[in-house]
N, CA, C and O of each residue as an XYZ file, in Angstrom:
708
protein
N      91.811     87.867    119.925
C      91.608     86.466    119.651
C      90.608     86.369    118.508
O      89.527     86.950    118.408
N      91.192     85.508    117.657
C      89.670     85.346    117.130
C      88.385     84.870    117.157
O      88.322     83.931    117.950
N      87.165     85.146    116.551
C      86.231     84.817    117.279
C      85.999     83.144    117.113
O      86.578     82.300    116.429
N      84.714     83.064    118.204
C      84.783     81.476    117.901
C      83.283     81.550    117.116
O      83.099     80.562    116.404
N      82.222     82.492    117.110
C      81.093     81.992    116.234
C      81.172     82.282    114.961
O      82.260     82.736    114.606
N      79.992     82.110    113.798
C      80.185     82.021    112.929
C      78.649     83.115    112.577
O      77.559     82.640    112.898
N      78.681     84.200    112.080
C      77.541     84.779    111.833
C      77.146     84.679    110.201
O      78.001     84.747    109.318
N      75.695     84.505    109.942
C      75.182     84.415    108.505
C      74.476     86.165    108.416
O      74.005     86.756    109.388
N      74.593     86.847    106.687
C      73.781     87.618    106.939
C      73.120     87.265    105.138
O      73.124     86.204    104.513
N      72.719     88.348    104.822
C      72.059     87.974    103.245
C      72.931     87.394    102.729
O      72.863     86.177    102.559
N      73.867     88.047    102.388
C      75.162     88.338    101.281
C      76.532     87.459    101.990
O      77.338     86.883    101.260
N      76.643     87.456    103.318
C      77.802     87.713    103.923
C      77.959     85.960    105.288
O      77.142     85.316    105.946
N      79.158     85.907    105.113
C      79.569     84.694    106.137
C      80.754     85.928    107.226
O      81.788     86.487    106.859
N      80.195     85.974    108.308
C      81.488     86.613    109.335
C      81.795     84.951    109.799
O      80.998     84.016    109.869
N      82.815     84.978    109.992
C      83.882     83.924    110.229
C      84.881     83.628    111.031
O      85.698     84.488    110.698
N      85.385     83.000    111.866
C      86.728     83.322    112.444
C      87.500     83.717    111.342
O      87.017     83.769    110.210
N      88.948     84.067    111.654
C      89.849     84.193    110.673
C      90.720     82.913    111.085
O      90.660     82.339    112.172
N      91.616     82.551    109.905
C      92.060     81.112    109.952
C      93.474     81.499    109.484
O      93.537     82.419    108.668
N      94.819     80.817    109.962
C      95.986     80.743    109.358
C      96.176     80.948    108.042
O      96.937     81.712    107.449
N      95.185     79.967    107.568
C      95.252     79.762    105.909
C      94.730     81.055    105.439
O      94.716     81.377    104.251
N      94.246     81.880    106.528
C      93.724     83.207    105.767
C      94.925     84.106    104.990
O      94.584     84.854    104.073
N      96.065     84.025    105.312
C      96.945     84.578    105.427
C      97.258     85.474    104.213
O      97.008     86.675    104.319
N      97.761     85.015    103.116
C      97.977     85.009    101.944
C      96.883     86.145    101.267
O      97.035     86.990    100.385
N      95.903     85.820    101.969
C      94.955     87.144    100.972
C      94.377     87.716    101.994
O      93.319     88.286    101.731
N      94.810     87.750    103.297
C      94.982     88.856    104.104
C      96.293     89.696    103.441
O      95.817     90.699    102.911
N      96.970     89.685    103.361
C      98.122     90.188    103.157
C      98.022     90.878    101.562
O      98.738     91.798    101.164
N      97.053     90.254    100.846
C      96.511     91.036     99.344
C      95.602     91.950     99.617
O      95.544     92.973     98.936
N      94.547     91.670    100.903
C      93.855     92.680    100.748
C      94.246     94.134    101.632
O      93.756     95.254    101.488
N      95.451     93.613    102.717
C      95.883     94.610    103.336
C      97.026     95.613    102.613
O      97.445     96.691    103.033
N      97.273     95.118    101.771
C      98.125     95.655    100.778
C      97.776     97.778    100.611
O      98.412     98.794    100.332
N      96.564     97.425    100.955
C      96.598     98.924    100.187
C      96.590     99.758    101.420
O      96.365     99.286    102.535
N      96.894    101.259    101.141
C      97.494    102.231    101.668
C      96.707    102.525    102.695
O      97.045    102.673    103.870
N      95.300    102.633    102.071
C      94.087    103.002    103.304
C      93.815    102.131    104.363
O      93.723    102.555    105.516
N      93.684    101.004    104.088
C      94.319     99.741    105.243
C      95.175     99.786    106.116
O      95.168     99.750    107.347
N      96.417     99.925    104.825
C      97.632    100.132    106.140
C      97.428    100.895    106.993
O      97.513    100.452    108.138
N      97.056    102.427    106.797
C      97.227    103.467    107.803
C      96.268    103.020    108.834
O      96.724    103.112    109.974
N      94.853    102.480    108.731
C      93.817    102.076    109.716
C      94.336    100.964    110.928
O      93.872    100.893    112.066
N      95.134    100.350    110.502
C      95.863     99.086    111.446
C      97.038     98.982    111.484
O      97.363     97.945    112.063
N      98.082     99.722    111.047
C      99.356     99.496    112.032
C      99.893    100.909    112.183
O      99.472    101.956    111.691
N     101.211    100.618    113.203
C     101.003    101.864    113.820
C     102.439    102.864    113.051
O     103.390    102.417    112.410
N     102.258    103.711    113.264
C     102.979    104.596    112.140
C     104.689    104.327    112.293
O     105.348    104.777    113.231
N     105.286    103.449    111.104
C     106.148    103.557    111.101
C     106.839    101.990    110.834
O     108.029    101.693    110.737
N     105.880    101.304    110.771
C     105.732     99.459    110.983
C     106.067     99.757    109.132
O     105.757    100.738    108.456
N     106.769     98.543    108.740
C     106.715     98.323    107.633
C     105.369     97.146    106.959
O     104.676     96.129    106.944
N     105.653     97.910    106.683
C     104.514     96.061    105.711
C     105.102     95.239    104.944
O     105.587     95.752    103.936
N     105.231     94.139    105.067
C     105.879     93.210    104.697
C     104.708     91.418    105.197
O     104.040     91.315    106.226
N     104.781     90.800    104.574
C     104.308     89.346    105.065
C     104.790     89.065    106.460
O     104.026     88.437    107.193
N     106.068     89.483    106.964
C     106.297     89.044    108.063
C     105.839     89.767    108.712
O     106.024     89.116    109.740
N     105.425     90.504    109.001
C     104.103     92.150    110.143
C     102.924     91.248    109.852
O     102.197     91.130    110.839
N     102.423     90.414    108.527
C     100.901     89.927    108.729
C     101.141     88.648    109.461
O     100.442     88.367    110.434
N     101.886     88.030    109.136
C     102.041     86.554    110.342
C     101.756     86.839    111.363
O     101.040     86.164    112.103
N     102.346     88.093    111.668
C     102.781     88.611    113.048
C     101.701     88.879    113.992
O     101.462     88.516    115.144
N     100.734     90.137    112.558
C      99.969     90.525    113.114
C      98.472     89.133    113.346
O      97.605     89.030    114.214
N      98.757     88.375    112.231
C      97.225     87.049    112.666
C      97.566     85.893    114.257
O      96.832     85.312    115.056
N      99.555     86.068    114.021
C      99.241     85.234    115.509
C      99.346     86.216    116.580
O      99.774     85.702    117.613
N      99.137     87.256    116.657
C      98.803     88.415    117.614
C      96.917     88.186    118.139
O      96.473     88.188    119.287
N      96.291     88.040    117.066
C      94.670     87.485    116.877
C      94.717     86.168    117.288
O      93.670     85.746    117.778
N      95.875     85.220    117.202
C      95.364     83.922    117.650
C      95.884     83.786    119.281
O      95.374     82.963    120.043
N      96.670     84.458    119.579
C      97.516     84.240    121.154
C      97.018     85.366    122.075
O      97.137     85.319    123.299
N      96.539     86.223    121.507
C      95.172     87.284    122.370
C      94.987     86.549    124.114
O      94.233     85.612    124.376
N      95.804     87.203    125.026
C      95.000     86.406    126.216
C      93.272     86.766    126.635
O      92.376     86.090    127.142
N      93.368     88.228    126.115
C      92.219     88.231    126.435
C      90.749     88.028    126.042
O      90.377     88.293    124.899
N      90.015     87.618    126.864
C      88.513     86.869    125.902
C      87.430     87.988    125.706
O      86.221     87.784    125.808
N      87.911     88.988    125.464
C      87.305     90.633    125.107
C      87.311     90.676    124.391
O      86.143     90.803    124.024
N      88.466     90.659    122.954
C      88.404     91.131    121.639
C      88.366     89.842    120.985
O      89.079     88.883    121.282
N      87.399     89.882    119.982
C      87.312     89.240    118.860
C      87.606     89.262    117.639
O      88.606     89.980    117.652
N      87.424     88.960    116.532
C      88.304     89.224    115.500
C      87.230     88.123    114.285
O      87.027     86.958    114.627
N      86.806     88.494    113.325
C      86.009     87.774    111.948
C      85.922     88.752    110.478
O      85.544     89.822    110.001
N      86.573     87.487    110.216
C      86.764     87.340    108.961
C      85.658     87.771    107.928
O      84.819     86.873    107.991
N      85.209     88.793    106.922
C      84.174     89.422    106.544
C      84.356     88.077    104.639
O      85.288     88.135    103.836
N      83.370     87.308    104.576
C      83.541     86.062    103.394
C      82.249     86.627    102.558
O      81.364     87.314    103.069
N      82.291     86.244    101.268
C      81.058     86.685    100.295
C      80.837     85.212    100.425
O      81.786     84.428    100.445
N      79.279     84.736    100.534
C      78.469     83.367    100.505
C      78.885     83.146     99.289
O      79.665     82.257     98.945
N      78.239     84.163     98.435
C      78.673     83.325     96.787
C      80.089     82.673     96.589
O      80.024     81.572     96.042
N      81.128     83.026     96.852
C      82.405     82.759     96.233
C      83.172     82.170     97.309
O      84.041     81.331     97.072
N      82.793     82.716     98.926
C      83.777     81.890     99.791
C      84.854     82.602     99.902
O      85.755     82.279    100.675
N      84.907     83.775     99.064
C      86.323     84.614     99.181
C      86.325     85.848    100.328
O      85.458     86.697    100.537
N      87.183     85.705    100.767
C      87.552     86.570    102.281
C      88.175     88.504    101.671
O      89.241     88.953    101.249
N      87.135     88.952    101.891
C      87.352     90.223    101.651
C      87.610     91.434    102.482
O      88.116     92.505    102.148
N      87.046     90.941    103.907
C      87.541     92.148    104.393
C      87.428     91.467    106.278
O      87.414     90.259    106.514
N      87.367     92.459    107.295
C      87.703     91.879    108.562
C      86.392     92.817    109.633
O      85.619     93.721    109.315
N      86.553     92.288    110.615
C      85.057     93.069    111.630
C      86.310     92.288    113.014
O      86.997     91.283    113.197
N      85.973     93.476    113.620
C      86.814     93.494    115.543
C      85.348     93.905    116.304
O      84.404     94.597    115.920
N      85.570     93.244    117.416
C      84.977     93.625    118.366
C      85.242     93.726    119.623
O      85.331     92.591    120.091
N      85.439     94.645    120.521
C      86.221     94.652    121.907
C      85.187     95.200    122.888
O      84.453     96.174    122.726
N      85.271     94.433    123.869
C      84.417     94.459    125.105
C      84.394     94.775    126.163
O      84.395     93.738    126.826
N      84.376     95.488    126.701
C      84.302     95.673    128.082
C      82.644     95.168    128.933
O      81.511     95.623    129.092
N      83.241     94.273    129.196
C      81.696     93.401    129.845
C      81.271     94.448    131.266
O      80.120     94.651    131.653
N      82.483     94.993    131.857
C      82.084     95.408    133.436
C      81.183     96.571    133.011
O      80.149     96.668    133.672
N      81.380     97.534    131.974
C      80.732     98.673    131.256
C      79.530     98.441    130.620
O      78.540     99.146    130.818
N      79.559     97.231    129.658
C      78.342     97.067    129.191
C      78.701     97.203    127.679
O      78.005     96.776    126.757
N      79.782     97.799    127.570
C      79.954     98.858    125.918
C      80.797     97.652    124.760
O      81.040     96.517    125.170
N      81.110     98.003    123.581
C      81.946     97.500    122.972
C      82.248     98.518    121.966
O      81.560     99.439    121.526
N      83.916     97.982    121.600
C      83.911     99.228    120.464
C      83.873     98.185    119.216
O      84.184     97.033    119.518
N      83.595     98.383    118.094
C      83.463     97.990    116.889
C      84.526     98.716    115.939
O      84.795     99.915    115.871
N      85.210     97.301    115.008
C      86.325     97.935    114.003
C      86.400     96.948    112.970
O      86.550     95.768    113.284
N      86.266     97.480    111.156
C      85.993     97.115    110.738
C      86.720     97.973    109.436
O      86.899     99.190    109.391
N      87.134     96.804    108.239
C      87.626     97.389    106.956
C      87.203     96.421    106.009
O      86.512     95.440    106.283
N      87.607     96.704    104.960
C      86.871     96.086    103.568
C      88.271     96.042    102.551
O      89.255     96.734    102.812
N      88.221     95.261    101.532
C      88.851     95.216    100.759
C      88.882     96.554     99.487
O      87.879     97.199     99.178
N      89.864     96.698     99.059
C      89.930     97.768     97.851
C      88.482     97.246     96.525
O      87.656     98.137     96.325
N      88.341     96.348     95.999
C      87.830     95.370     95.155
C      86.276     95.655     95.566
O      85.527     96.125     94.709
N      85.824     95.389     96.788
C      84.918     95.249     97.451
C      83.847     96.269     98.753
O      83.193     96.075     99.778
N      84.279     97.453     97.777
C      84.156     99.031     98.583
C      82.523     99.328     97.443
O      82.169     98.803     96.387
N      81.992    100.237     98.185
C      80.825    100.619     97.263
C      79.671     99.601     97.323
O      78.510    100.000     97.409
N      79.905     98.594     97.288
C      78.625     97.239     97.268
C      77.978     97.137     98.369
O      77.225     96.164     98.379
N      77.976     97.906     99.521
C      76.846     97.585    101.067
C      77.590     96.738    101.831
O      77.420     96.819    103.048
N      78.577     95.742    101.306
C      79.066     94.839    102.001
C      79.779     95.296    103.131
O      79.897     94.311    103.859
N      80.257     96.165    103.600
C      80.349     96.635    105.302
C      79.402     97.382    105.866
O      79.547     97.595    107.069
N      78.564     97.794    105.388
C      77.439     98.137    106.137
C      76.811     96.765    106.414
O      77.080     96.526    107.591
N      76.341     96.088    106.071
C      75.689     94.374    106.016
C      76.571     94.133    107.293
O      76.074     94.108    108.419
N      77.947     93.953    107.043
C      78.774     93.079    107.862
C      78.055     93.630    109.182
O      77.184     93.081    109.857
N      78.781     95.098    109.387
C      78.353     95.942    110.609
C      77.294     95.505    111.184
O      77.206     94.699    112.110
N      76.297     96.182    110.487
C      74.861     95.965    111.158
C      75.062     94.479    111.742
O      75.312     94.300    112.934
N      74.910     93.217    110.636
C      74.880     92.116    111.563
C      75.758     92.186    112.687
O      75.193     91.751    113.691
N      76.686     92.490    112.853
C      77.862     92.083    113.919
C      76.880     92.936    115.040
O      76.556     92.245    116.006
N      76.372     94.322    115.042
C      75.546     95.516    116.300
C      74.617     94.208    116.653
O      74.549     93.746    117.792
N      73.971     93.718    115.616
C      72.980     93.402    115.756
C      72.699     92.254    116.963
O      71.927     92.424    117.906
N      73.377     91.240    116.752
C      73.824     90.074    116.907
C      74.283     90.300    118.458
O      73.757     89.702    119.396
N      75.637     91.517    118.630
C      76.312     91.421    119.853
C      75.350     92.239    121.236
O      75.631     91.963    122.403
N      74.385     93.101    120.940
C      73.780     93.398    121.575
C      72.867     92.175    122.500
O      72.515     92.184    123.679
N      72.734     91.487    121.763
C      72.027     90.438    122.611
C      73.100     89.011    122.921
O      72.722     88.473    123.962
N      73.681     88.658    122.624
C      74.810     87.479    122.837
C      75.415     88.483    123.857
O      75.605     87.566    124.656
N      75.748     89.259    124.334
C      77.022     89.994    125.130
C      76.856     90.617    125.932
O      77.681     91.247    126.593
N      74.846     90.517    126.110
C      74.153     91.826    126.879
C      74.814     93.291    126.985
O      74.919     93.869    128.066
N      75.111     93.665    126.149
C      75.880     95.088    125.823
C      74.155     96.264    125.542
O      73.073     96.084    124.983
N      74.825     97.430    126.328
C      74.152     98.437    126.674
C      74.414     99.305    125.160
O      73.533     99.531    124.330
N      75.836     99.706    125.059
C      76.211    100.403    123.712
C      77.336     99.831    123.357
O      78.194     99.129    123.893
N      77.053    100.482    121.920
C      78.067     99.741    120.911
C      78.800    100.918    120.247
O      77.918    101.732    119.974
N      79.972    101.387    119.865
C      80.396    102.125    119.647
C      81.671    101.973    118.111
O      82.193    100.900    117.810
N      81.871    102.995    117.529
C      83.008    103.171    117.050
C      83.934    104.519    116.404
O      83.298    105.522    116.080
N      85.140    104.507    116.268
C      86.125    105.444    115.768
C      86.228    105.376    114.876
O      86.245    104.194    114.533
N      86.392    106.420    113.650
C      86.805    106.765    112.488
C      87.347    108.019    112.291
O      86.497    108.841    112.635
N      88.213    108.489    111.956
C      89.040    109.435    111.108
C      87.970    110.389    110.300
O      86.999    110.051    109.623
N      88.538    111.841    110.636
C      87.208    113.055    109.940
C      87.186    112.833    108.111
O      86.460    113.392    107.288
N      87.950    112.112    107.965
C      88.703    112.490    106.627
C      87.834    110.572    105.971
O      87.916    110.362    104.760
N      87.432    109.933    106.481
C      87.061    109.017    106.009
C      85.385    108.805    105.886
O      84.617    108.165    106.605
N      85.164    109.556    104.755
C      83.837    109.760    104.831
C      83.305    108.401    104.217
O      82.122    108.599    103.937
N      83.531    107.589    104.010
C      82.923    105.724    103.851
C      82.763    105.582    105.036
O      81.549    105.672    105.222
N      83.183    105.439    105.810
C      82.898    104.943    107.317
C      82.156    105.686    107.815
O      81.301    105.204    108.558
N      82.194    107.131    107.602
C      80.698    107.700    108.322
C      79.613    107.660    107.973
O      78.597    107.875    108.633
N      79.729    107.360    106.827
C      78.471    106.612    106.180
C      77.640    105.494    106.069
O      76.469    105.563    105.697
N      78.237    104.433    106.393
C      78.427    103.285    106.968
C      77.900    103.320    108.767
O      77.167    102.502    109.324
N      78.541    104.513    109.350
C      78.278    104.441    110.616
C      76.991    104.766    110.580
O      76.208    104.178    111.325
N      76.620    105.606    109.839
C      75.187    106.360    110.320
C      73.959    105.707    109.572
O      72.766    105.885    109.817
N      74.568    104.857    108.541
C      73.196    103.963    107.860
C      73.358    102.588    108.332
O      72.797    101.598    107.861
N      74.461    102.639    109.642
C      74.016    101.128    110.270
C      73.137    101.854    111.817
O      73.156    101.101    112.790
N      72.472    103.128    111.995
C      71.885    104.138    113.275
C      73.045    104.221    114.302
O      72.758    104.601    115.437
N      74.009    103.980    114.082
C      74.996    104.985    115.010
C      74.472    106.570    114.979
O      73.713    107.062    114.144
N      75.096    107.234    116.131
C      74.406    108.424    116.364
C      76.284    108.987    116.667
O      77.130    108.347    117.291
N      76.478    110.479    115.915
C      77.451    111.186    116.131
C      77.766    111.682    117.234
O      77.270    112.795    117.411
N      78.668    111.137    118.411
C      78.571    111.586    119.431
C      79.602    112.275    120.139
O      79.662    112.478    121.352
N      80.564    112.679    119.073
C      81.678    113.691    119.239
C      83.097    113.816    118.917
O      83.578    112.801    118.413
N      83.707    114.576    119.044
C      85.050    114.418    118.166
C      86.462    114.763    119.099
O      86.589    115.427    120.128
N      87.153    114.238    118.521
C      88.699    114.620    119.268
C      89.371    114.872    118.261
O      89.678    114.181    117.290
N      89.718    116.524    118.709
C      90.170    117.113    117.360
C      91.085    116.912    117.662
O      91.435    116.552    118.787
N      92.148    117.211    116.119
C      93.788    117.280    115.997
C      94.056    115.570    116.357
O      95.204    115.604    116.802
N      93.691    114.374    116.391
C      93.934    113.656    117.186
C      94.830    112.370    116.856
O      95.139    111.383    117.523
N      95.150    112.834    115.415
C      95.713    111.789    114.403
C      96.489    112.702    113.500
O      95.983    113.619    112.852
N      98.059    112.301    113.512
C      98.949    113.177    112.645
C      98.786    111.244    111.454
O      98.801    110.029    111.647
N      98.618    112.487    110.050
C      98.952    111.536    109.126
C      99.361    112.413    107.298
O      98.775    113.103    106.464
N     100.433    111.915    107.466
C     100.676    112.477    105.949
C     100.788    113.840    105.744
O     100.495    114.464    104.724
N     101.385    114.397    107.142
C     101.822    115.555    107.029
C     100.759    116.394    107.942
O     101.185    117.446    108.420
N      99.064    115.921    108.296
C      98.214    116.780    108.623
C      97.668    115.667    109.855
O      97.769    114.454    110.041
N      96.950    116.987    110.661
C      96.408    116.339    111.856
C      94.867    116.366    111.122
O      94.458    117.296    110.429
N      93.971    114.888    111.502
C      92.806    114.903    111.916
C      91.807    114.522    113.409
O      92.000    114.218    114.586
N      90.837    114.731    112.614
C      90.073    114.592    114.398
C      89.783    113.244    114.044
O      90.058    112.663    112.994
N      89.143    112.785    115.138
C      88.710    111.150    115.729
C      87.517    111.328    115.934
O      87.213    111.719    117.061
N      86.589    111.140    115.077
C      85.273    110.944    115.675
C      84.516    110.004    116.321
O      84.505    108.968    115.657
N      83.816    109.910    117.432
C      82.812    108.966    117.674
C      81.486    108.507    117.118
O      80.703    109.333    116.648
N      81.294    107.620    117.143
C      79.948    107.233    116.976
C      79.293    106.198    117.701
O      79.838    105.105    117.851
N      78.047    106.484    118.211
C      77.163    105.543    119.466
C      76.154    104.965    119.227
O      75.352    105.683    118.630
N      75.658    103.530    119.508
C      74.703    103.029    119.530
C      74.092    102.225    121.019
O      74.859    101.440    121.576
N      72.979    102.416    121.494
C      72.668    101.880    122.450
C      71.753    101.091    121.922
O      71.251    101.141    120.799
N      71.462     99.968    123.260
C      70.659     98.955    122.946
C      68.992     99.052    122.672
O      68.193     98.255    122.181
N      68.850    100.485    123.257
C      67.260    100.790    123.051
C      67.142    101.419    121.902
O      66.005    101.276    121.450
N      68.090    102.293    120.985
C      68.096    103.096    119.828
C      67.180    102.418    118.823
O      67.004    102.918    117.712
């Protein structure tokens, strides 16, 4: 579902995502590294998979996962996306998050991140916060570990892509870290 608040950070508006997002969801999902991160192997991409996939985010029964829209304050333009999924009975959430091609290199998902840890630890009373990335995507581990995620283990072989298996790494944050 998407979310219903609205988070401020320096740089950055997290946002619900909106219908009208559509159109440049679908520009910024365009690229290859995207695709492979969110759909599942074998889905075409096409406009009709992003309809598909935003009223999948709007008809969500469940009130666990969230979904915001990653906006630059200056321009108002929607560049990239932040998930968050909950398990309230646990305490935990996992965190998922991409960026636009355009908009890689500038801090702007580390910013997003951090605010989103930041923020849900106390709105959600969450113990830890967690997330997955691919061995082979060294932006995101970078990102993970300069927002204090802590490396907390891997599942090898765990992803066939493009001919080769990688591992799945974890990464952990608790609320006292």
């Amino acid at each position: 579902m998407t979310a219903t608040i609205t988070l401020k950070s320096e740089c950055l508006i997290l946002r619900p995502i909106e219908r009208e997002d559509i159109p440049q969801l679908f520009l910024l999902m365009s690229d290859k590294k995207i695709q492979d991160m969110v759909k599942q192997p074998g889905q075409v991409y096409d406009l009709s998979w992003m309809e598909a996939y935003i009223e999948r985010l709007f008809n969500k029964k469940e009130n666990n996962h969230f979904t915001w829209g990653i906006v630059l304050q200056s321009t108002q333009q929607l560049i990239g996306g932040l998930s968050l999924s909950i398990n309230m009975q646990q305490h935990h959430a996992e965190i998922g998050y991409w960026i636009g091609k355009g908009y890689r290199n500038h801090g702007y998902t580390t910013e997003a991140v951090k605010t989103l840890i930041n923020d849900s630890f106390d709105r959600y009373d969450l113990h830890r916060i967690y997330a997955y990335t691919y061995s082979y995507n060294k932006a995101s581990i970078k990102i993970l570990e300069k927002v204090g995620m802590r490396f907390e283990g891997a599942m090898r072989d765990h992803f066939f892509l493009d001919g080769n298996y990688w591992h799945m790494l974890v990464y952990g944050s608790l609320a006292d870290d």
